[in-house]
C-alpha positions in Angstrom: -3.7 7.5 -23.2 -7.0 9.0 -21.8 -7.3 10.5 -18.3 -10.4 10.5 -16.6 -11.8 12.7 -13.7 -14.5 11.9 -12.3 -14.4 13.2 -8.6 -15.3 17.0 -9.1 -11.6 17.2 -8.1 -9.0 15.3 -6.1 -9.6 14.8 -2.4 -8.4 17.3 -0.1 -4.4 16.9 0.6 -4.0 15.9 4.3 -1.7 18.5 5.8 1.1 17.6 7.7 0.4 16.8 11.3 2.6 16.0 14.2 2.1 12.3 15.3 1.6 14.0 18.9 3.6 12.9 22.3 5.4 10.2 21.9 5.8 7.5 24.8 9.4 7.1 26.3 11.5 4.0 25.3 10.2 2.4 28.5 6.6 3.0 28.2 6.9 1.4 24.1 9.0 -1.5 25.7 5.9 -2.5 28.8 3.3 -1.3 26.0 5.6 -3.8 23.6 5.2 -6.8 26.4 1.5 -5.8 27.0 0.1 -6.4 23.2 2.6 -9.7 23.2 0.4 -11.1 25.7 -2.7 -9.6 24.9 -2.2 -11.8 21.6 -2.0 -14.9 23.3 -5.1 -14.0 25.4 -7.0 -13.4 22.3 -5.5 -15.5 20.1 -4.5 -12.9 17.4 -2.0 -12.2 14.5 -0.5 -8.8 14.4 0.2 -7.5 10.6 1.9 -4.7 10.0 2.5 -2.5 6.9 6.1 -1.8 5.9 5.1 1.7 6.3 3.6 1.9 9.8 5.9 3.2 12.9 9.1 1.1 14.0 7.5 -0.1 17.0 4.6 -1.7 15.6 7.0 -3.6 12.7 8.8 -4.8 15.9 5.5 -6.3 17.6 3.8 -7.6 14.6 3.9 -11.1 13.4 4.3 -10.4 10.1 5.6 -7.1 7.9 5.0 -6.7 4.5 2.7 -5.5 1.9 -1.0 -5.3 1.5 -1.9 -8.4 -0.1 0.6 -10.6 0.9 -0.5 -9.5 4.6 -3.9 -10.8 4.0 -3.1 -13.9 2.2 -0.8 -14.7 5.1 -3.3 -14.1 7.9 -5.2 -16.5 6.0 -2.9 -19.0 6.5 -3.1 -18.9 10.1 -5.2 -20.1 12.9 -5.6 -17.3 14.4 -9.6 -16.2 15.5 -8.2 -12.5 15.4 -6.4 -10.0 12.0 -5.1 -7.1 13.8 -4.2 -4.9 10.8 -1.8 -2.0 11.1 -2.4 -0.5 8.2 -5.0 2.1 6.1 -8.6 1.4 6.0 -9.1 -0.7 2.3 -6.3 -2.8 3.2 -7.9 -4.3 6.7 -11.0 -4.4 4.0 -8.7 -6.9 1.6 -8.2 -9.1 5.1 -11.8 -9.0 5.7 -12.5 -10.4 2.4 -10.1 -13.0 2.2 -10.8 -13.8 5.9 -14.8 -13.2 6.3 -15.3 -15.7 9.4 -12.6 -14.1 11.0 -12.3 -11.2 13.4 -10.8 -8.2 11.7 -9.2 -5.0 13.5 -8.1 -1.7 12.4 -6.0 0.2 15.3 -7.5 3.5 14.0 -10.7 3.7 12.0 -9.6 7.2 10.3 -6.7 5.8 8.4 -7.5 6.3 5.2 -5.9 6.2 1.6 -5.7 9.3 -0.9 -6.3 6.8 -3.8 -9.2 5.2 -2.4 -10.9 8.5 -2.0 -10.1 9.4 -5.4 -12.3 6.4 -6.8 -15.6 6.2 -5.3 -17.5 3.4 -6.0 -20.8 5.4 -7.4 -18.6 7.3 -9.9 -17.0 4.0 -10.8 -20.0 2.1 -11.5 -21.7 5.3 -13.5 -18.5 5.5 -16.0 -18.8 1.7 -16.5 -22.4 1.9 -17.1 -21.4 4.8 -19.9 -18.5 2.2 -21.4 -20.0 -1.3 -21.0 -17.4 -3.1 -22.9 -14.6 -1.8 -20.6 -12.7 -4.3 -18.6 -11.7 -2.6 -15.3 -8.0 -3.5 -13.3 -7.7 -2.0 -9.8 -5.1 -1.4 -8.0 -5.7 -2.7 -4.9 -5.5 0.7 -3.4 -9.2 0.7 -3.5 -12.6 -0.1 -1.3 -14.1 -2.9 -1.2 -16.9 -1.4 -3.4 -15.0 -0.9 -5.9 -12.7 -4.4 -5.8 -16.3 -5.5 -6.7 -16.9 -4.3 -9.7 -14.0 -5.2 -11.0 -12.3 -7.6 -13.8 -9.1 -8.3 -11.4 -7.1 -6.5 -8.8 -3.4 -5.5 -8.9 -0.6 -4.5 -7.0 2.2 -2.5 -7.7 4.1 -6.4 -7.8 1.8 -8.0 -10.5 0.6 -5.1 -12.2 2.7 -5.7 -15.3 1.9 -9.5 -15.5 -2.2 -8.5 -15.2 -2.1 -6.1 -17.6 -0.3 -8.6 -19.7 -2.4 -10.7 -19.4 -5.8 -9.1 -19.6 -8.1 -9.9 -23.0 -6.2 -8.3 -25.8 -8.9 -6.7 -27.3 -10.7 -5.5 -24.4 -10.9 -1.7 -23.4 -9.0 -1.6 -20.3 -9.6 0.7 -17.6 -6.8 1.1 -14.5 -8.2 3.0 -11.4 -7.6 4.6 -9.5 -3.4 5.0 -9.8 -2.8 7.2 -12.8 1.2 6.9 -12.2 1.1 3.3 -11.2 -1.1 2.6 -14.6 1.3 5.2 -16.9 4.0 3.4 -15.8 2.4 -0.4 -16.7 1.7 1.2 -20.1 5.3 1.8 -20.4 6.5 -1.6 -19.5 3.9 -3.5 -21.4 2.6 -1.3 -24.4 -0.9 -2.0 -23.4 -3.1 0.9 -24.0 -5.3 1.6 -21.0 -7.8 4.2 -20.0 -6.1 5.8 -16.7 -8.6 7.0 -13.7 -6.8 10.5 -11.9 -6.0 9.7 -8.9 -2.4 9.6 -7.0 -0.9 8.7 -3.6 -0.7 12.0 -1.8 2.8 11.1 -0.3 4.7 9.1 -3.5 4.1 12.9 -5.9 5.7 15.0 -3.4 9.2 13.5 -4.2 10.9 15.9 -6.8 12.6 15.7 -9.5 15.1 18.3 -8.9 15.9 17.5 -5.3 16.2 14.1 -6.2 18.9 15.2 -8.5 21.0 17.1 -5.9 20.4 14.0 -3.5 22.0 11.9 -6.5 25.0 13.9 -7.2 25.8 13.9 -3.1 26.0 10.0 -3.2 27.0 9.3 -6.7 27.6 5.8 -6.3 23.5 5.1 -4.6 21.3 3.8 -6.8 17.7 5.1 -6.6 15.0 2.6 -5.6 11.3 4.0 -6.9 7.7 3.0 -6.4 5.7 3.4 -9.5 3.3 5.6 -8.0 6.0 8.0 -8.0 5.9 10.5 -10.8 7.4 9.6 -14.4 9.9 12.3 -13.6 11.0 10.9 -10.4 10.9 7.1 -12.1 13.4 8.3 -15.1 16.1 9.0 -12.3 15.1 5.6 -11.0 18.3 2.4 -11.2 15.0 0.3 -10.2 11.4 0.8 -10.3 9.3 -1.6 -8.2 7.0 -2.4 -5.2 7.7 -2.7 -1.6 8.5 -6.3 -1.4 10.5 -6.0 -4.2 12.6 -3.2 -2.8 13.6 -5.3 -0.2 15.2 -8.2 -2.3 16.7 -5.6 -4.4 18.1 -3.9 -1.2 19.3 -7.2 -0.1 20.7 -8.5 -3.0 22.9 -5.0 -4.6 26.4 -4.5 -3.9 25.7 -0.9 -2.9 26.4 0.1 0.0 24.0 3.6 0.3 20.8 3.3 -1.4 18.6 6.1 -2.1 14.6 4.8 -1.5 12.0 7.1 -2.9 8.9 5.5 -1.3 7.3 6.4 1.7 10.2 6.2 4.6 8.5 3.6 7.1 10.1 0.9 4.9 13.9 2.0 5.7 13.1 0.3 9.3 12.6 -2.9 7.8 15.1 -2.3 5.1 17.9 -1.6 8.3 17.2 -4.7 9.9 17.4 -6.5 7.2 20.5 -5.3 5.7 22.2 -3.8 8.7 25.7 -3.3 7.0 23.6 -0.4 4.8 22.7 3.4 4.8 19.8 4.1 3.8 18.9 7.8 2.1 15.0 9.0 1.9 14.3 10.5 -1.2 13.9 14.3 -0.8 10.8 16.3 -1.7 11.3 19.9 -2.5 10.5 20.6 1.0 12.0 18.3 3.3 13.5 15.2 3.4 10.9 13.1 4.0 7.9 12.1 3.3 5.6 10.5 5.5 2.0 9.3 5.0 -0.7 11.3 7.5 -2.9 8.4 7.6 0.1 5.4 7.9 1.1 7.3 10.9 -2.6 7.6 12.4 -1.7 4.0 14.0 0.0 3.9 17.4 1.2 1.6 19.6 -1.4 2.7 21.8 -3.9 2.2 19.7 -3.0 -1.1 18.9 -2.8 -2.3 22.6 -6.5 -0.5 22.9 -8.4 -2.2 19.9 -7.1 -5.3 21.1 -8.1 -5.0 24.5 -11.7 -3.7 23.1 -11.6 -5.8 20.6 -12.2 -3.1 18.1 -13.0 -0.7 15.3 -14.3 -3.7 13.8 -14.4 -3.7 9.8 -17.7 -4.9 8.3 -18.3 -5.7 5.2 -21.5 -7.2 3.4 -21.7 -11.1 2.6 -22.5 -9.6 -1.2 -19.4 -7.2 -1.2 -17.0 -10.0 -0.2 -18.1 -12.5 -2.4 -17.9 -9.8 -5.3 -14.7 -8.4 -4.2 -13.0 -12.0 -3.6 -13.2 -13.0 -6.9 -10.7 -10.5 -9.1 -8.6 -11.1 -5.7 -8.7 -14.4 -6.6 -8.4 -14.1 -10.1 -5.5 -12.2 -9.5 -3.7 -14.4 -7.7 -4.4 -17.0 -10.0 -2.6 -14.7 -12.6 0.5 -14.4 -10.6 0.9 -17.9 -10.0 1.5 -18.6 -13.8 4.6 -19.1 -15.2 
């Protein structure tokens, strides 16, 4: 396995910040009613990221991961993709959904693993390794989704990899714990760009340990851009979505989740008889992501009401970015 660094070091880690004043329970419930009919008005679909704030999962139309958000906006008639989210993923929606109308609440929201792959850097190591045949995570800009072989998530990852050329030179970016752990599952050797999520390496090892021996009987549910540390403690290892049927579906009743904690709102609705435990990091217990968080319902009522940040992308960016999106997809849908 070869790691590559090609940034002139990692981006800066975004401190911890307050998310500011919050709005009383009857302020969020008229904002709540507000955005509801704003929708209408505007004819909009609300997505929301299974790690944004409760009270935007509450008012979106749809919950989930980054991809399958998109692809489902896409199957609406709606003129309008309000996406609570980070910056690359209302990007994905704008590539999937170029006629339509895309909104980002706050412009700022930004991803630690899209920082740590810049398009430039990407294009001058593939110039240097012509033969190599580049997966992204989907984690990534839309610069880089276009030049690349195919996109991945943390869902399909396995099956891409699998399923790449078998004597190509393969490349992951930017994910280097997310493509370590691939390499595990499918013995594929792969060329690994550094770069993390900022949130998913904070969870530890040995405070995941203590947390273990507290709850003996919780299995541990682990996203693979945790750590392989964290992952060997791990009863499953998987992505978002997939936490959720695996939630839904054990007998457990305490299960400990070491992704980033929006999730356990979703995960309490859905299985309401359940505790939920955040997975500890060897300073608190929690982890939340700085740029997740950036999104408020305040925000959201406002860029609907202005009808913006606005993402724009080129014609020539989408068309090159669509296609490993589409290729990808295409993968997945084999048997």
């Amino acid at each position: 396995m070869l790691m590559i660094n090609l940034t002139e070091g990692q981006p800066p880690e975004p401190s911890a910040v307050p998310i500011g004043a919050r709005s009383s329970p009857i302020q969020l419930d008229s904002l709540s009613r507000d955005i509801l009919a704003l929708k209408q008005e505007i004819k909009a679909v609300i997505l929301a990221h299974n790690y944004q704030v409760p009270e935007i999962q509450d008012v979106a139309d749809y919950v989930g991961d980054s991809l399958g958000l998109s692809r489902q906006a896409a199957r609406t008639d709606a003129s309008v993709i309000v996406f609570c989210g980070v910056h690359f993923m209302a990007e994905t929606a704008k590539i999937l959904n170029p006629d339509k109308l895309v909104l980002l609440p706050e412009l700022e929201a930004g991803c630690s693993l899209e920082e740590s792959c810049p398009a430039e850097r990407l294009a001058a190591f593939q110039a240097a390794h012509p033969n190599s045949y580049t997966i992204a995570y989907i984690n990534c800009s839309a610069e880089v989704k276009a030049l690349s072989d195919v996109i991945c998530t943390s869902g399909n990852a396995v099956k891409i990899v699998k399923a790449a050329p078998p004597d190509a030179n393969l490349l992951f970016v930017p994910d280097e714990n997310l493509g370590a752990w691939v390499m595990e599952q499918t013995g594929r050797h792969m060329t690994l760009w550094q770069g993390c999520c900022y949130v998913h390496v904070e969870f530890a090892h040995a405070a995941l340990s203590r947390l273990r021996r507290q709850h003996p009987g919780a299995p541990v549910v682990a996203h693979p851009e945790c750590t392989k540390a964290v992952r060997l403690l791990a009863d499953e290892v998987c992505s978002t979505e997939k936490m959720i049927d695996y939630c839904r579906q054990s007998p457990a009743r305490t299960i400990i989740i070491a992704t980033e904690p929006g999730i356990i709102h979703r995960l309490k609705k859905t299985c309401p008889d359940k505790q939920f435990i955040p997975a500890p990091t060897d300073h608190c217990h929690c982890s939340e992501c700085r740029f997740m968080k950036m999104n408020t319902l305040e925000k959201l009522y406002d860029c609907m009401r202005r009808l913006a940040p606005r993402i724009k992308l080129s014609e020539d960016v989408m068309m090159r970015a669509r296609r490993p999106i589409e290729r990808s997809v295409e993968i997945s849908a084999r048997p």
